[in-house]
C-alpha positions as CSV (number, residue, x, y, z in Angstrom):
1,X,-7.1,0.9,76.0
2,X,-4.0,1.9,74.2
3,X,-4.7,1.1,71.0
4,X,-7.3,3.3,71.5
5,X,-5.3,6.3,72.9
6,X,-3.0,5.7,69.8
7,X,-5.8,6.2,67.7
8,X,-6.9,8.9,69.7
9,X,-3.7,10.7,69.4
10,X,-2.4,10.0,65.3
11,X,-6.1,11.3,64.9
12,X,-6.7,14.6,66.8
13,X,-3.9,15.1,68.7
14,X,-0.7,15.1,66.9
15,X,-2.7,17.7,64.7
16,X,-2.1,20.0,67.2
17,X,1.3,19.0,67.8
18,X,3.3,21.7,65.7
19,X,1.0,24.6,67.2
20,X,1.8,24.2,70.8
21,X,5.5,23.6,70.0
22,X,5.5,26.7,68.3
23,X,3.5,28.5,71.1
24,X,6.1,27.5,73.5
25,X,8.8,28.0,71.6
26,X,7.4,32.1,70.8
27,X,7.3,32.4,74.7
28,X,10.9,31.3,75.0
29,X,11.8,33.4,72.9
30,X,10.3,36.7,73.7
31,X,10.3,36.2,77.7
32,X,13.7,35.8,77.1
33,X,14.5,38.9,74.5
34,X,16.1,37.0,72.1
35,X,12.9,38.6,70.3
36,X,12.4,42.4,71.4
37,X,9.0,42.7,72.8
38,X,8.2,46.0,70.5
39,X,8.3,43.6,67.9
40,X,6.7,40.7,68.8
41,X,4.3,40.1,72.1
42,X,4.1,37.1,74.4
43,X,1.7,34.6,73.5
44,X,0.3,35.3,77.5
45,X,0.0,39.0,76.3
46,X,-2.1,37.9,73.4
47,X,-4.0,35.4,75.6
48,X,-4.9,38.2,78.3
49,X,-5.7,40.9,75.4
50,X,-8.3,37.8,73.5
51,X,-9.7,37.7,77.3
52,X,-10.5,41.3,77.7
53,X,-11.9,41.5,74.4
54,X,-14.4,38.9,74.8
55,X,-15.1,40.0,78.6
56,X,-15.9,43.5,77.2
57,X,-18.3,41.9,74.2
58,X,-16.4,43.2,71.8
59,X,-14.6,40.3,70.2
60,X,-18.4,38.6,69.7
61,X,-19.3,41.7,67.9
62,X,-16.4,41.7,65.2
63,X,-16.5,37.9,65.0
64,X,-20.5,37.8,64.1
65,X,-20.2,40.7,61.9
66,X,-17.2,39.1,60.2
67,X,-19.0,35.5,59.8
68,X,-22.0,37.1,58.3
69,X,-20.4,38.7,56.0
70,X,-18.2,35.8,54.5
71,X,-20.8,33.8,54.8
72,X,-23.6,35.5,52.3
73,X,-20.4,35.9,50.0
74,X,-19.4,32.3,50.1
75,X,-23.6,31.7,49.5
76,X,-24.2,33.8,46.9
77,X,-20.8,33.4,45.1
78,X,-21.0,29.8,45.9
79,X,-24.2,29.4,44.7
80,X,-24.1,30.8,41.4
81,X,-20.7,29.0,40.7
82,X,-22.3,26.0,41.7
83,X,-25.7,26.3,39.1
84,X,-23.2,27.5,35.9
85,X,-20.9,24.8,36.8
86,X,-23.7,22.2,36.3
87,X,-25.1,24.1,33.5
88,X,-21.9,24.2,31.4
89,X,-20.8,20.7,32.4
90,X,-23.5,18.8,31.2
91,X,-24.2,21.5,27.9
92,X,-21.3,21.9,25.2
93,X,-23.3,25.0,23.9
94,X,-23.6,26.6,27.3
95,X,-19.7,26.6,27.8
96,X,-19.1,28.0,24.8
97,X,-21.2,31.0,25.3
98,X,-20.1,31.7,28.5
99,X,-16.7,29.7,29.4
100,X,-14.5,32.0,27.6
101,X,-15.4,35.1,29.0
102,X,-15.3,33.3,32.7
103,X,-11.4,32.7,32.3
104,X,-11.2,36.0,31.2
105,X,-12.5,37.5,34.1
106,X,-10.7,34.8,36.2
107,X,-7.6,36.1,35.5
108,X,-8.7,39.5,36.8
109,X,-7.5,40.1,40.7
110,X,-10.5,40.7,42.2
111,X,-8.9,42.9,45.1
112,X,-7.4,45.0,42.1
113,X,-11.5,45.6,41.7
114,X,-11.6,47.1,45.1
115,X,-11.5,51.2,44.0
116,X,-14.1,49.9,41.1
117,X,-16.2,47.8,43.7
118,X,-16.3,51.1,45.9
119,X,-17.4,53.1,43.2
120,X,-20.1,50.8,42.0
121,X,-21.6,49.8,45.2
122,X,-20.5,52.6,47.9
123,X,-18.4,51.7,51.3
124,X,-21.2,49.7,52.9
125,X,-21.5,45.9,53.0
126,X,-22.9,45.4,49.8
127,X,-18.8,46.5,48.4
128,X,-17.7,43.9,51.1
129,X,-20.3,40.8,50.0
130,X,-19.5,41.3,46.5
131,X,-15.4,41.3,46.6
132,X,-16.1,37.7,48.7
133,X,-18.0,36.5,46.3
134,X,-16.5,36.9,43.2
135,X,-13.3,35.9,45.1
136,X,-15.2,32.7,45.9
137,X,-16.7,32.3,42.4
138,X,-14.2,30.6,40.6
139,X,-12.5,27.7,42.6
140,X,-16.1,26.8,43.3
141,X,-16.8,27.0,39.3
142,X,-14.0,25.3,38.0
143,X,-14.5,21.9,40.3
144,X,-18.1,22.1,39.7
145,X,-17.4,22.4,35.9
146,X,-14.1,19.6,35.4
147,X,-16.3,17.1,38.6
148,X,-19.1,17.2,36.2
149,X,-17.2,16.9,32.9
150,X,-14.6,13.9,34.3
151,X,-17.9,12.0,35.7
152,X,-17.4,7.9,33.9
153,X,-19.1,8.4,30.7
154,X,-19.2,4.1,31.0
155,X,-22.0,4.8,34.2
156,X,-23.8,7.1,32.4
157,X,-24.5,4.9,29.5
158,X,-25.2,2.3,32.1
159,X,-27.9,4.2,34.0
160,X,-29.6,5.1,30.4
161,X,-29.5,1.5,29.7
162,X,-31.4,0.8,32.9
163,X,-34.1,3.4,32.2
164,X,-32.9,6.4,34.4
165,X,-34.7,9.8,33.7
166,X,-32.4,12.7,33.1
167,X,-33.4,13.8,36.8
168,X,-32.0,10.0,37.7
169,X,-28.8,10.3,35.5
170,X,-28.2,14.0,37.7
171,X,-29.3,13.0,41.2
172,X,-27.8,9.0,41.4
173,X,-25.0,9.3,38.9
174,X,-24.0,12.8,37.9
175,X,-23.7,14.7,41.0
176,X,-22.3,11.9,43.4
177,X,-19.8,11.6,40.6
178,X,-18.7,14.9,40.7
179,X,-19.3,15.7,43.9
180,X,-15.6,14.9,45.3
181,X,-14.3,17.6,43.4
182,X,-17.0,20.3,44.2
183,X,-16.3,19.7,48.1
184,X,-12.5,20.6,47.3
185,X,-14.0,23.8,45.0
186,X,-15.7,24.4,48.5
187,X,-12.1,23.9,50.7
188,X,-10.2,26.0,48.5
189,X,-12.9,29.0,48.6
190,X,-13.3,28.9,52.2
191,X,-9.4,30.3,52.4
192,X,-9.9,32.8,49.6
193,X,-13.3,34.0,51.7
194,X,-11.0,34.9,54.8
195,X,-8.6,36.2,52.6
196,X,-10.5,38.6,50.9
197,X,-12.7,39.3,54.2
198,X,-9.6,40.6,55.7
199,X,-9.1,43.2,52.7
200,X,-12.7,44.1,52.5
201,X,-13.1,45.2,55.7
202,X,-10.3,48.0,55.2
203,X,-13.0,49.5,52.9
204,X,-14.5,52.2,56.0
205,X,-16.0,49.5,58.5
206,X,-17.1,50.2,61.5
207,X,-17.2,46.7,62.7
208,X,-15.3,43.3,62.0
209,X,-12.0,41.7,62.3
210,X,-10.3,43.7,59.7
211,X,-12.2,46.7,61.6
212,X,-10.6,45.8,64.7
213,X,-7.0,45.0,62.9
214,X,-7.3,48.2,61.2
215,X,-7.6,50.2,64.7
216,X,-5.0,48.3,66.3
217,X,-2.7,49.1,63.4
218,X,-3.3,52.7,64.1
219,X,-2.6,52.9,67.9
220,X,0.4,50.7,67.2
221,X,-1.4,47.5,69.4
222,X,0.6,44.8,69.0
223,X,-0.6,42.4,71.1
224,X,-4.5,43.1,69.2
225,X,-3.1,43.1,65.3
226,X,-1.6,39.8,66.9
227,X,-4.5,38.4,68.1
228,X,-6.3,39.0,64.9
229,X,-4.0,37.1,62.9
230,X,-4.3,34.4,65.1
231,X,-8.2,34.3,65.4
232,X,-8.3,34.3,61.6
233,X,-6.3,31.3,61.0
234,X,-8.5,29.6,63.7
235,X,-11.7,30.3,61.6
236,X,-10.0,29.1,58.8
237,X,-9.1,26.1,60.5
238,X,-12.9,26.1,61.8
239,X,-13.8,26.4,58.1
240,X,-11.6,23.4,56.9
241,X,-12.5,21.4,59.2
242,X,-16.4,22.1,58.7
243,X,-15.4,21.3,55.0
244,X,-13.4,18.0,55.6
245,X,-16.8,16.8,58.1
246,X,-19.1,17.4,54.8
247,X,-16.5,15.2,52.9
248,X,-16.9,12.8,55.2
249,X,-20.5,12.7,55.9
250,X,-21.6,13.1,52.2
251,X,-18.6,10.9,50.3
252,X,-19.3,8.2,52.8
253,X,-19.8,5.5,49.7
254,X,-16.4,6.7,48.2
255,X,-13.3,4.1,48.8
256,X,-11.0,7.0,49.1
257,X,-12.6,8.4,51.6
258,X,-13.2,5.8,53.9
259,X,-11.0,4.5,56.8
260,X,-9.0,1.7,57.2
């Protein structure tokens, strides 16, 4: 029984350890004033605002509209890194037609696109989708391309040996090889999706979390632009952890990622 709570607790619990520390120790502090409240609200204030934001429907609203959002970005973006990873991984000709002009573009801020992206597209959701997915493009490109290209040349050679198709090589040796470094492509672009959903939704939205961070910046609520912040590094933490469950589930066979 308590070797199980221990395990319990080094596993789930102490993860959430620093968080409530902090929590508490932001309530001391502003209850108190050694931290004017203009400046910073009380995490009870925050609490009660989350409450009558959901109560009134209006948190689900910004939240679904957010999440749909990031998510065709993170699909479309992710998708099409994913496929010209492959495809210039496993073909020398294929990255050098198109490589070059990838890192060139990579080096491009894709926020510093925004006025461009307006222009193009207009100041619906279509501006919004593409900024998220070109901000998603890369990491997932780059993990797809060096996961393929760092697969053990020694199992290749092996599987061709034992008669493997090219589909075989691909499916049993290729893509479980380089799969451990796609799924941290994947991590890192979940961050830079919330990162540049919060920026995209400045661009005239009438819904969303930026949306709502937006307005509460311009009626000076606190205890809302507070609340935003916080709910976004929840869904990133909701992403991560999403992320680190596929890691789990699909690099099951892998040493490194197995439990002791």
């Amino acid at each position: 029984m308590l070797k199980n709570f221990k395990t319990w607790f080094s596993d789930y619990a102490v993860v959430w350890l620093l968080p409530i520390v902090i929590l508490f120790g932001w309530q001391f502090l502003v209850q108190f004033e050694v931290i004017p409240r203009r400046m910073l609200p009380m995490p009870t204030e925050v609490l009660e605002t989350a409450w009558k934001l959901l109560q009134s429907g209006e948190l689900f609203k910004h939240i679904t509209v957010s999440a749909q959002r990031a998510l065709t970005g993170l699909l479309i973006g992710g998708g099409i890194a994913f496929i010209v990873g492959l495809v210039n991984g496993m073909f020398s000709p294929s990255e050098k037609l198109i490589d070059s002009t990838l890192q060139m573009v990579r080096t491009v801020p894709n926020l510093a696109l925004t006025p461009l992206v307006i222009l193009w597209f207009g100041i619906g959701d279509t501006a919004r989708i593409f900024l998220i997915s070109l901000g998603v493009f890369f990491p997932i490109y780059l993990n797809t391309f060096h996961g393929v290209r760092y697969v053990d040349k020694g199992l290749i050679e092996m599987g061709r040996t034992y008669g493997l198709s090219r589909w075989g090589l691909f499916t049993q040796i290729i893509l479980p090889g380089a799969l451990p470094s796609i799924l941290v492509g994947l991590r890192y672009s979940l961050g830079i999706m919330w990162l540049t959903l919060i920026v995209a939704e400045t661009i005239a939205a009438t819904a969303g979390i930026g949306f709502m961070t937006q307005s509460a910046r311009e009626f000076m609520q606190i205890d809302v632009m507070f609340f935003a912040v916080i709910l976004y590094a929840m869904l990133g933490k909701l992403a991560d952890a999403t992320a680190k469950t596929l890691e789990r589930r699909l690099l099951a066979w892998h040493p490194n990622y197995q439990k002791a």
